[in-house]
Backbone as ProteinMPNN parsed JSONL, in Angstrom:
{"seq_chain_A": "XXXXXXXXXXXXXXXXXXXXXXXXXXXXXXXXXXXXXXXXXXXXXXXXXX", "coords_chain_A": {"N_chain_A": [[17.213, -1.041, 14.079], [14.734, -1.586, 13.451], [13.395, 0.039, 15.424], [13.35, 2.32, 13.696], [12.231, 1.629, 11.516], [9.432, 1.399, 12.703], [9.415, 4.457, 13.414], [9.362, 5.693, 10.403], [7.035, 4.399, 9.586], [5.002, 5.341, 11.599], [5.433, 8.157, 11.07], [4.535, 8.135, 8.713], [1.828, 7.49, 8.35], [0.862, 8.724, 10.135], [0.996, 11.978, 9.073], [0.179, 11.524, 7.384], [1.338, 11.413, 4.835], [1.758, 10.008, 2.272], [2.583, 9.589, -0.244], [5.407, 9.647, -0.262], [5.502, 6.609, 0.277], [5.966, 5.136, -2.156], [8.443, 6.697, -3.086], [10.224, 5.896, -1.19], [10.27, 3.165, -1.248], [11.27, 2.623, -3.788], [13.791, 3.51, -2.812], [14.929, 1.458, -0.966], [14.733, -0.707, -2.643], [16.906, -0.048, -4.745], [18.998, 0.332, -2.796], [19.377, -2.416, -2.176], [19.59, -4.013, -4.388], [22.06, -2.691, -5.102], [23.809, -3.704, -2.974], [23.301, -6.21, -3.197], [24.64, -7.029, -5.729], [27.499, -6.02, -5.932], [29.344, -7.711, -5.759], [29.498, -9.453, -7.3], [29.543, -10.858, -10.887], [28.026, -9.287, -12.689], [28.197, -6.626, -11.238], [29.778, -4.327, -12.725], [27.515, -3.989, -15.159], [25.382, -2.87, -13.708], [26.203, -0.904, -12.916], [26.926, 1.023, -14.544], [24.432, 1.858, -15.356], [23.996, 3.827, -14.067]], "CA_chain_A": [[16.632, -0.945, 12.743], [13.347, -1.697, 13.852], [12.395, 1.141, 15.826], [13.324, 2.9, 12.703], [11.233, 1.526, 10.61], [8.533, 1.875, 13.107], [9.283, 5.772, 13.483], [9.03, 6.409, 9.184], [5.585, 4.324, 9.301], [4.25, 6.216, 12.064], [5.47, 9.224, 10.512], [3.542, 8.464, 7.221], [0.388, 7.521, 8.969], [0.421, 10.279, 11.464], [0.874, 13.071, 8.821], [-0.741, 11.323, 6.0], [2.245, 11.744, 3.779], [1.665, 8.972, 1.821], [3.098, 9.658, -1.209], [6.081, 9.523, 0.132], [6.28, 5.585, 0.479], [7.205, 4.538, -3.471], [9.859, 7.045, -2.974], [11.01, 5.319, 0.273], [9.98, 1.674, -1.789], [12.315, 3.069, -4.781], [15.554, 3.974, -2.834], [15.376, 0.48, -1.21], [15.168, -1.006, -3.767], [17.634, 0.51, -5.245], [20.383, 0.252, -2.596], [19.145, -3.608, -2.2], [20.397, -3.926, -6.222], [23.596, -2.475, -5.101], [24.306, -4.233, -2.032], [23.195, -7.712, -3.708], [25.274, -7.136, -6.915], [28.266, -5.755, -5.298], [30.415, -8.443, -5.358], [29.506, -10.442, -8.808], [30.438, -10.286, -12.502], [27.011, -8.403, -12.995], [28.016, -5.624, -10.676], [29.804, -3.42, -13.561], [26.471, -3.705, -15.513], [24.371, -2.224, -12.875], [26.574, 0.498, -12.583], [26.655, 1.739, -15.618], [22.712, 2.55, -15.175], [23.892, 5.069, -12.807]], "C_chain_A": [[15.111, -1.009, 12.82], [12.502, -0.903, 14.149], [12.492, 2.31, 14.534], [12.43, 3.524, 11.566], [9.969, 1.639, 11.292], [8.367, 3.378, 12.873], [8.725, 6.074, 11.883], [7.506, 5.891, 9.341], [4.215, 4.946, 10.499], [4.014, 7.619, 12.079], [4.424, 9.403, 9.189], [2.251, 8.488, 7.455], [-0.059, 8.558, 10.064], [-0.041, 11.372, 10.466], [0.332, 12.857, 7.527], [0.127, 11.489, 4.878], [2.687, 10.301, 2.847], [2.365, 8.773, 0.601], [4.517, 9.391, -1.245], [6.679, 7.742, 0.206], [6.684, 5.034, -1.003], [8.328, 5.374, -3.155], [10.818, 6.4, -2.322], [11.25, 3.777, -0.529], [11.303, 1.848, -2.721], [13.857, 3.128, -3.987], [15.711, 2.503, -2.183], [15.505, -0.423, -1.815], [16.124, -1.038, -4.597], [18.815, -0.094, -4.072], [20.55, -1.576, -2.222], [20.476, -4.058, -3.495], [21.835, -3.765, -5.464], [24.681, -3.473, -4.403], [24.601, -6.064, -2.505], [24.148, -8.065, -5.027], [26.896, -6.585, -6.723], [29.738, -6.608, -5.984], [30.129, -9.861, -6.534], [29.857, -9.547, -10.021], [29.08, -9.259, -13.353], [27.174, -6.429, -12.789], [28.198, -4.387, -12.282], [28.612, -3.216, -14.762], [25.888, -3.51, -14.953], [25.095, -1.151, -12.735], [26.462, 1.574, -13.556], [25.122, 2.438, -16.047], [23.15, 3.487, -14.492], [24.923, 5.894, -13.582]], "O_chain_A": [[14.427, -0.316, 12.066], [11.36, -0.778, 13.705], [11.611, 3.168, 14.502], [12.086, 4.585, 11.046], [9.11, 2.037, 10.505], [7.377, 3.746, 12.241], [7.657, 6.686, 11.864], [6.643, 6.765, 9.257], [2.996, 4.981, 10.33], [3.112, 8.258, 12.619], [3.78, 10.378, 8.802], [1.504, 9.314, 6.93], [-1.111, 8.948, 10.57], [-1.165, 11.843, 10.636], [0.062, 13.736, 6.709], [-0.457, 11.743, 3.824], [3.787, 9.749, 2.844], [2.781, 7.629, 0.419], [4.931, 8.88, -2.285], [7.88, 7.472, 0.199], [7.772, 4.462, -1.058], [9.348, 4.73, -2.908], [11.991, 6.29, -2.678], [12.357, 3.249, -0.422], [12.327, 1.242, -2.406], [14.902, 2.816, -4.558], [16.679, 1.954, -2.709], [16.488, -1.133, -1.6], [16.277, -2.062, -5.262], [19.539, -1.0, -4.484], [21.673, -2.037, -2.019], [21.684, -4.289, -3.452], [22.596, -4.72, -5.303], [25.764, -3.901, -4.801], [25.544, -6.829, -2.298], [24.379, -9.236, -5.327], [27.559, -6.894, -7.713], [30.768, -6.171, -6.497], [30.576, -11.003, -6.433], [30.208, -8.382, -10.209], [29.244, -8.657, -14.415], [26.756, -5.471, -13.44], [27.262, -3.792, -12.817], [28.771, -2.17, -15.393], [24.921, -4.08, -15.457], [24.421, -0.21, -12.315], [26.021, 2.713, -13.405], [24.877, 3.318, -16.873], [22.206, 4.246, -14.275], [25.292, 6.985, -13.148]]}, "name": "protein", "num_of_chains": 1, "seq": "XXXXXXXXXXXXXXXXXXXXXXXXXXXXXXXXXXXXXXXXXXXXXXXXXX"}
C-alpha cells in the first residue's frame, strides 16, 4: 500500500497534475464513509445519498 501511495504522489509531482488530488481526496473519502458505516444502524442512511 505504501509504494502505492508513493507511485500516485510521484506521479502528481512529476507531471504536475495537481488538480487531480481533491479528486483522489474525494473518492477516499468517500469509500472511508462506506467502509466505516458499513456495519451500523446509520449505514442505510448513507446509502440512500448514493
Amino acid at each position: 500500500m505504501d509504494n502505492k501511495l508513493a507511485m500516485i504522489w510521484d506521479f502528481l509531482k512529476v507531471r504536475k497534475k495537481w488538480w487531480l488530488t481533491p479528486i483522489i481526496m474525494f473518492i477516499l473519502l468517500l469509500s472511508a464513509l462506506i467502509v466505516i458505516t458499513q456495519g451500523s444502524a446509520a449505514a442505510p442512511f448513507v446509502y440512500t445519498l448514493f
